[in-house]
Structures are given as structure tokens and as C-alpha cells.
N, C-alpha and C positions, 0 to 999 in steps of 0.2 A: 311706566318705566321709560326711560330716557335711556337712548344710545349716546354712544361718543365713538369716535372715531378711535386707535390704536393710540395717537399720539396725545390724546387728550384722556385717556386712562392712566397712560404712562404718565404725565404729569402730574395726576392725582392720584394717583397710586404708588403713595412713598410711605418709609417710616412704619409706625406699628399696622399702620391698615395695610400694608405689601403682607405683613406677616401674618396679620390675619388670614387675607385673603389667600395665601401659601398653608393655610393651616384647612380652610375650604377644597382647595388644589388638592390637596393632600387627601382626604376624607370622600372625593368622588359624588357621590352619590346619597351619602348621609346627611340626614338634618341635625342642624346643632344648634344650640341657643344659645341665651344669652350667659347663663352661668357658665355654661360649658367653656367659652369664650372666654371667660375673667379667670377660672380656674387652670385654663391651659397657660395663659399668658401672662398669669399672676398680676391680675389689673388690681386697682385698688376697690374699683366698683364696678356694678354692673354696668353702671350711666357710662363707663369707658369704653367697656365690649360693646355695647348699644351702639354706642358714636361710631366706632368704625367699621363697624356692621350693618348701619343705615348707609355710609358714605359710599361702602361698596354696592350696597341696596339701589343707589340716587345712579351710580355710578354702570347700573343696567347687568353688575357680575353674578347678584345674588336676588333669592327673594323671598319675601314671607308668608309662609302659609296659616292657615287659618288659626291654628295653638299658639303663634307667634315665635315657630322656628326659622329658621335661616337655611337654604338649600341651594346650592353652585347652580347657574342656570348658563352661564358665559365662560369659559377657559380663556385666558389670554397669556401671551408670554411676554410679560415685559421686566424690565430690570434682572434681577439674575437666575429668573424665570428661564430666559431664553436658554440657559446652560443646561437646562435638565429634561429627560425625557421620563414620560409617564407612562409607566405599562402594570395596569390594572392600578393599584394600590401605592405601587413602588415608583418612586423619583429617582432615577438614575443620569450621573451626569455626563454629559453627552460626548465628554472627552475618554468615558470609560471601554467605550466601546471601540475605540481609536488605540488606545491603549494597549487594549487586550487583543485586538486584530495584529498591532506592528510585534507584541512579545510572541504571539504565535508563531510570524513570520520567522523571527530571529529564531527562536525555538526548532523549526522546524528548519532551515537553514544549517542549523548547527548538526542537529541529529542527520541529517541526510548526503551534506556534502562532507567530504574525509578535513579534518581542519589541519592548517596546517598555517602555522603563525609567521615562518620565514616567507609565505606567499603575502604579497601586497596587497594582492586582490583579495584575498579572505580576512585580512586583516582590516581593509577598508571597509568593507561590507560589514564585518562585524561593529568596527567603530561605531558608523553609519548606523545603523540598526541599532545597535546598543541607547547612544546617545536619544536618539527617538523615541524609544522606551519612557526612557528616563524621565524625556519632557512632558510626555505625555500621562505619564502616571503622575509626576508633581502638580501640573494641571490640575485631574482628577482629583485629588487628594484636596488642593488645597478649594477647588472649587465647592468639595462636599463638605469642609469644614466650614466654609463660610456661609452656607444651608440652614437658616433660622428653625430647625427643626424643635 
């Protein structure tokens, strides 16, 4: 097995083998083969799954054990890798939690202080806050749509 450095996985870690290798990411701790590979990703052959399954194999992320399955040995976050965090099983993306911390704030902001719209100051804070929200959940949203899941 061959290491590489961060930047030299990221270079060889594009296109259908990212989504492979996000589809290993994703599965943790389970072996998976080669059909399994063609049938998730609707390859046209096995010899396809194979191919990008070895390259991450060469690439020191994955390895084969004795039946000729495939098992995650290396995590790396590269490409839009880096936007998601993995807890247990689940990919969440990392803006979610940004998200859901600033609408809380605003949330509890609202509930706690008496509002009062003709003040500046509450009106500013509120903007401020709001807008925040906003950006942050557009993030979120669009970061999890564009998730080769």
C-alpha cells in the first residue's frame, strides 16, 4: 500500500472515484464489493466499479480483503468532502450547525427580549440576525443538494 500526501490524493481523487470513495465515507466500517459498487452507481460493468475501486485501493484509502471485498482503511476530506461532518453513519453539513446555533439565537432573542419595532436597536439586531439565518441555511441547503449521495 502506497501513501500520498493530502495534496496528491486530492489531485487523484476527482469525478466518479470522489463518489465512490464518498459512497465508502458514507458506509464506515462495512465491506462492499464490486457489484455492490456498479449497482449503487449504475456503472455499466463491474470492470468500472473495479477501476475506481482499485485506484482508491493504489491511492492507500481502501483495501482488499481475502473474498475480494473493499473496506475504508483512510478518511480524508478533500473536495466537498471538507463541508460535511460525519457522526456515526450520518453526513451532515458543517454549515448546519451554524445555522441552527445563529436561528436559535435569534429565536431566543425574540422570545426573551419585549420587541419593539419603532426601537433601532431591536430592529437592527433583528435584521442582523435574521439575514444570518438566512445565509446560512442557503449554504446548508444548497451544500446538501450538491452531496453525490
Amino acid at each position: 500500500m502506497q501513501k500520498f500526501d493530502l495534496a496528491s490524493i486530492e489531485a487523484e481523487l476527482k469525478g466518479k472515484t470522489l463518489v465512490v470513495y464518498w459512497y465508502f465515507f458514507r458506509r464506515g466500517d462495512a465491506t462492499i464489493g464490486v457489484r455492490e459498487v456498479q449497482r449503487a452507481f449504475k456503472f455499466s460493468s463491474p470492470s468500472v466499479a473495479s477501476y475506481h475501486m482499485e485506484k482508491l485501493r493504489r491511492l492507500g484509502l481502501i483495501q482488499k480483503n481475502n473474498i475480494g471485498e473493499y473496506f475504508l482503511v483512510q478518511e480524508v476530506k478533500v473536495g466537498f468532502l471538507r463541508f460535511f461532518v460525519k457522526i456515526g453513519k450520518i453526513m451532515l453539513p458543517r454549515h448546519l450547525f451554524y445555522a441552527a446555533l445563529f436561528t436559535t439565537m435569534v429565536l431566543t432573542y425574540v422570545l426573551i427580549y419585549p420587541q419593539s419595532l419603532s426601537s433601532f436597536h431591536n430592529l437592527a439586531a433583528l435584521m442582523f440576525g435574521i439575514i444570518a439565518c438566512l445565509i446560512l441555511w442557503y449554504e446548508t441547503i444548497k451544500i446538501y443538494q450538491e452531496a453525490p449521495f
